[in-house]
C-alpha positions as CSV (number, residue, x, y, z in Angstrom):
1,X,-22.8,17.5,-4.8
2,X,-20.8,15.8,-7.2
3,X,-19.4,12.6,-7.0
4,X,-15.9,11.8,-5.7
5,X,-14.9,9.6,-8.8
6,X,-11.9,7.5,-6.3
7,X,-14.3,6.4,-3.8
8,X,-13.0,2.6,-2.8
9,X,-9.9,3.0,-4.2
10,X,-6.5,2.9,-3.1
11,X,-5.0,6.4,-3.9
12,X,-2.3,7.0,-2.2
13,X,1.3,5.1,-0.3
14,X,3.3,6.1,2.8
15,X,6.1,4.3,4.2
16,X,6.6,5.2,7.9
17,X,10.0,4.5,9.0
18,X,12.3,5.2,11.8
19,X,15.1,6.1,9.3
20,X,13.7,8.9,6.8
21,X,17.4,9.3,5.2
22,X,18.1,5.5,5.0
23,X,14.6,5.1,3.4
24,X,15.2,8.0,1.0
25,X,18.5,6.2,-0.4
26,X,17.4,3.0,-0.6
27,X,14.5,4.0,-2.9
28,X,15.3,6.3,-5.3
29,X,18.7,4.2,-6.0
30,X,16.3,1.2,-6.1
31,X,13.7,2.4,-8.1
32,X,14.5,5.8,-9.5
33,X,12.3,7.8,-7.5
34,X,12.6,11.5,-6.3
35,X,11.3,12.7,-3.0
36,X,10.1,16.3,-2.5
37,X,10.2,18.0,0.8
38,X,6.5,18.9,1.6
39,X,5.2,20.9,4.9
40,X,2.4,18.8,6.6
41,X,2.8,20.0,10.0
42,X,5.2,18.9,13.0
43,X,6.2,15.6,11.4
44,X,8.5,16.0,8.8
45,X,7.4,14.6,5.2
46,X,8.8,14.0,1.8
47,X,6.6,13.3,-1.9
48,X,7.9,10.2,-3.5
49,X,7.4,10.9,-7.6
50,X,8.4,9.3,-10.5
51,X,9.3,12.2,-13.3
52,X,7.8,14.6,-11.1
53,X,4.3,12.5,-10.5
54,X,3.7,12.3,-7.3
55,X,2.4,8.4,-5.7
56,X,3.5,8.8,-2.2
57,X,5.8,9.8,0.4
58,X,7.8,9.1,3.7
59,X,6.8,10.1,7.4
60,X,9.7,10.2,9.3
61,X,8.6,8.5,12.5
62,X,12.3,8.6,14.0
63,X,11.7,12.5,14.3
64,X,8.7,11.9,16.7
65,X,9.0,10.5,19.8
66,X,5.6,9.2,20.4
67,X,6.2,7.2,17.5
68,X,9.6,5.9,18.4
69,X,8.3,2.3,18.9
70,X,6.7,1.5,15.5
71,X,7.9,-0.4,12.9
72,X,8.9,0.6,9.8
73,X,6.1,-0.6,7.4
74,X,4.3,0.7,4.2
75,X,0.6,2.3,4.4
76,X,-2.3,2.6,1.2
77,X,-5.3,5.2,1.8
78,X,-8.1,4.4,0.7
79,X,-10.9,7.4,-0.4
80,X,-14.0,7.8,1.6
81,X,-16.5,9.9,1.4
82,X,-16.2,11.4,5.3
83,X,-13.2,10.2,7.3
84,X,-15.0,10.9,10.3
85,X,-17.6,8.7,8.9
86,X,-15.5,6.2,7.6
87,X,-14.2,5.4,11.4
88,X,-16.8,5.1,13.2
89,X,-18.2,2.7,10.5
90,X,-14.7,0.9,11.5
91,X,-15.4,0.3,15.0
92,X,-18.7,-0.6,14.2
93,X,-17.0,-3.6,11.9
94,X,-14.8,-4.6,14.6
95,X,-12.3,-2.3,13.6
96,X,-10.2,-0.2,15.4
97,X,-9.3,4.0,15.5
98,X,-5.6,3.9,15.9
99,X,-5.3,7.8,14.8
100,X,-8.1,9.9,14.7
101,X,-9.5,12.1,11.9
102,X,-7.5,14.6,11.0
103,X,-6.7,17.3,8.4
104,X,-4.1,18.0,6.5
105,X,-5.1,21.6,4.9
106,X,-5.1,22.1,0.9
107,X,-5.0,18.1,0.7
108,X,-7.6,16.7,2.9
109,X,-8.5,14.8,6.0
110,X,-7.5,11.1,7.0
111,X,-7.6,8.7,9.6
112,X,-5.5,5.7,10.4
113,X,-7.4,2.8,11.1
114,X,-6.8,-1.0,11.5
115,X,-8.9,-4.3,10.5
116,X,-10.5,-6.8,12.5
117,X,-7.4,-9.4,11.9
118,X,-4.7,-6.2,12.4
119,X,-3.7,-5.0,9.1
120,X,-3.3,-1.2,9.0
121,X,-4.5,1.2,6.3
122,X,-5.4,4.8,6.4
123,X,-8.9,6.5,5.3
124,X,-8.6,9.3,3.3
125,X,-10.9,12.0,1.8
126,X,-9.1,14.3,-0.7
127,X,-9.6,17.7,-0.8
128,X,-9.8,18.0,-4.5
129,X,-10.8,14.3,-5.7
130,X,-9.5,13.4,-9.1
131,X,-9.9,10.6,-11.5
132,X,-8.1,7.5,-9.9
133,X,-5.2,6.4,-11.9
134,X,-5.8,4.1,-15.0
135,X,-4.0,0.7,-14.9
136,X,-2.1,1.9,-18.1
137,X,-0.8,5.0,-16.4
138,X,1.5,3.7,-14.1
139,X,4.9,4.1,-14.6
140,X,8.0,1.7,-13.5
141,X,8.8,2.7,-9.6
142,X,4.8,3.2,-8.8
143,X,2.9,0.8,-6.7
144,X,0.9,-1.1,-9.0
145,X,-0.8,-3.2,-6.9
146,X,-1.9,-4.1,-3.0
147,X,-2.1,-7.2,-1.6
148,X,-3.3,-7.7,2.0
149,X,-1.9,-11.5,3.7
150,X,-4.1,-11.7,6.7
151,X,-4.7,-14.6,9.4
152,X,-8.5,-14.4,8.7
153,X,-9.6,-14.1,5.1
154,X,-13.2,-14.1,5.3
155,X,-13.1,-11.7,7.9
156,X,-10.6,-9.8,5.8
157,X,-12.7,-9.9,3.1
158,X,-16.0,-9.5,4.6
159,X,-14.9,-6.1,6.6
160,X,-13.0,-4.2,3.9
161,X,-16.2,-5.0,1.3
162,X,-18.1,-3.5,3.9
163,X,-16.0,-0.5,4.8
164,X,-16.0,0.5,1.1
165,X,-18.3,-1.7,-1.4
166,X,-15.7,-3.9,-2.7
167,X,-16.7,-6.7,-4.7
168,X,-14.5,-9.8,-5.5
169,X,-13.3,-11.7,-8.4
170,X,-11.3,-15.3,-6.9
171,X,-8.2,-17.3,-8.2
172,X,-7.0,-20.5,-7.5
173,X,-3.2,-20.5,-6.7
174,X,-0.5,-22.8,-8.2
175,X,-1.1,-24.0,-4.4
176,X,-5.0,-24.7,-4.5
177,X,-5.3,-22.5,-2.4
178,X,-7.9,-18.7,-3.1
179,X,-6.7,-15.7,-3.6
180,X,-9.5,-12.6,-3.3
181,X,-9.2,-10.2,-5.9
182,X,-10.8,-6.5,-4.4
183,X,-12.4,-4.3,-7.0
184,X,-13.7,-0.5,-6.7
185,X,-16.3,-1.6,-9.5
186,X,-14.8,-2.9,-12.3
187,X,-11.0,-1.8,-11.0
188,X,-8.9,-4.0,-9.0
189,X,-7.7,-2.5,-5.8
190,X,-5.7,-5.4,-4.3
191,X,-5.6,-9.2,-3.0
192,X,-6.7,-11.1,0.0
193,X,-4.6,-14.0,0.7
194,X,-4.1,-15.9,4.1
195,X,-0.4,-15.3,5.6
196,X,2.1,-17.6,4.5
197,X,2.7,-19.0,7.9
198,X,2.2,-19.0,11.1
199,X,3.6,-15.8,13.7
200,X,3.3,-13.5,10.6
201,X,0.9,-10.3,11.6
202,X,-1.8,-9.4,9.1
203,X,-0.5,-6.5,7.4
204,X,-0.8,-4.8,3.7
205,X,2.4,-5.4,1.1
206,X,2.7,-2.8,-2.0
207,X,3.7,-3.7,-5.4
208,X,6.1,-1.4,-7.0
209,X,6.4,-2.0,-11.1
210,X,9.9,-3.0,-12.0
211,X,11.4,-3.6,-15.6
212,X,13.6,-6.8,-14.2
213,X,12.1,-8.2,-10.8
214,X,15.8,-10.5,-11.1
215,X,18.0,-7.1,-11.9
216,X,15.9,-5.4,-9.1
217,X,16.0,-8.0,-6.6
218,X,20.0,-8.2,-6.7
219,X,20.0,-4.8,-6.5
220,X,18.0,-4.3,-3.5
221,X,19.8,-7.1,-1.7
222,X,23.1,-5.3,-2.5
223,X,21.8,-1.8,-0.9
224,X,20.9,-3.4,2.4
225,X,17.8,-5.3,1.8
226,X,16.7,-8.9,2.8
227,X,15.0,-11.7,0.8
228,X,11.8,-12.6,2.1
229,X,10.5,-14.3,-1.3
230,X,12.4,-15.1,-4.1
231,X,11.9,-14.2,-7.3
232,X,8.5,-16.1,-8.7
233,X,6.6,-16.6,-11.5
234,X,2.6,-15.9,-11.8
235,X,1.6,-18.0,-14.9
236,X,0.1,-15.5,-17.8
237,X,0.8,-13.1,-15.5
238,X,4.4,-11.6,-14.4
239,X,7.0,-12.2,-11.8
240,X,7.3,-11.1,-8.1
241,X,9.7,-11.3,-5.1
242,X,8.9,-9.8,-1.6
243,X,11.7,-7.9,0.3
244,X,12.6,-5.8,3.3
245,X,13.7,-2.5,3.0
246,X,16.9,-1.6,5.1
247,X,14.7,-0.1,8.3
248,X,12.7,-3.2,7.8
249,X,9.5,-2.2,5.7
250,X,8.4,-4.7,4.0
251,X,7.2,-4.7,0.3
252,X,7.3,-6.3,-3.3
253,X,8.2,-5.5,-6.8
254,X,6.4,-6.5,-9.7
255,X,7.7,-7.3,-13.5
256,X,4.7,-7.4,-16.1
257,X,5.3,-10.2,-18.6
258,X,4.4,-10.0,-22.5
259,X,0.9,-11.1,-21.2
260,X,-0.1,-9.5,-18.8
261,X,-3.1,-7.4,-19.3
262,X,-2.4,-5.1,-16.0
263,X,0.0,-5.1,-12.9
């Protein structure tokens, strides 16, 4: 049997939200992206692409009443080898089964699962597993990187490097303080850093690649959106702000400077 060449990494985006329309604006205004209607069973679903390359989509939770309470949020899948597999390894880390396996035929079979400290993320085995996506193929409107702010960071750390072989490279912030860089092998995958303060919930942010993170910001807070990090600089490295979306998603864009080597 061949080997799945994504295992460990992030490979795919959802944002569930309570407003599918009000989401579907916001983005493709805000980022340039075009959704595609796609059948995926009694929940109704739209493909997020940029020039018709697919990264993502949107569940629209506001059509299903069991899901009528959830927030708004963004979700990353991560490829496993057996979804099935890959939950019961979950529980066994301390983990939690918050949807169990499924399938979604002609694409594969996922899970939704959460961490020891509460952030959610999905488990995924693809159907037809491909060649993740190179650092220098992303294209402006993609995620382009995952960041996960938890309230435990070495039991962040030590779960999801269980749950899929991640090893680490660390930083020191401007702060002092250590952020965990996640690596599929040689690949980064995301960050591990501790919340930013107190009352926040663990949970995973998404990256999307901007041209201007100060052009895009504006524009985002003129659409609906709310300021939840100003626009920063990352020394040799790019600028960021975090934002809510108008249902309340959170998430982040991302500007690569001159020097940076990757997003």
């Amino acid at each position: 049997m061949a080997t799945n060449p994504s295992l460990g990494h992030i490979v795919w985006y959802d944002l569930m939200t309570q407003d599918a329309e009000k989401s579907k604006s916001f983005y493709t205004e805000l980022l340039g992206l075009q959704t595609m209607p796609v059948d995926m069973g009694p929940t109704p679903y739209s493909m997020l692409a940029v020039d018709g390359d697919p990264f993502g989509g949107i569940v629209d939770m506001g059509a299903v009443p069991e899901m009528a309470e959830i927030p708004s949020h963004w979700m990353c899948y991560i490829e496993v080898e057996d979804v099935a597999a890959a939950a019961a390894k979950c529980s066994e880390l301390g983990g939690k089964v918050m949807k169990e396996p499924d399938e979604i035929p002609g694409y594969g079979k996922f899970a939704v699962l959460e961490d020891p400290t509460g952030g959610f993320f999905a488990a995924w085995t693809s159907a037809e597993p491909k060649e993740p996506r190179a650092p220098e193929a992303f294209k402006p409107g993609m995620v382009c990187w995952n960041e996960l702010k938890t309230t435990d960071v070495d039991a962040a750390r030590k779960f999801y490097q269980a749950m899929h072989g991640w090893n680490e490279d660390e930083m020191t912030m401007g702060d002092g303080s250590t952020y965990y860089v996640q690596k599929a092998g040689d690949r980064g995958q995301g960050g591990i850093m501790q919340v930013p303060m107190e009352g926040i919930p663990s949970h995973w942010c998404q990256y999307f690649m901007v041209p201007s993170v100060d052009e895009v910001n504006q524009r985002a807070l003129d659409m609906g959106g709310a300021q939840l990090k100003e626009p920063t600089d990352i020394p040799g490295m790019g600028r960021f702000s975090v934002l809510s979306d108008p249902t309340h998603a959170v998430f982040a864009i991302y500007e690569i400077t001159a020097s940076s080597e990757e997003c």
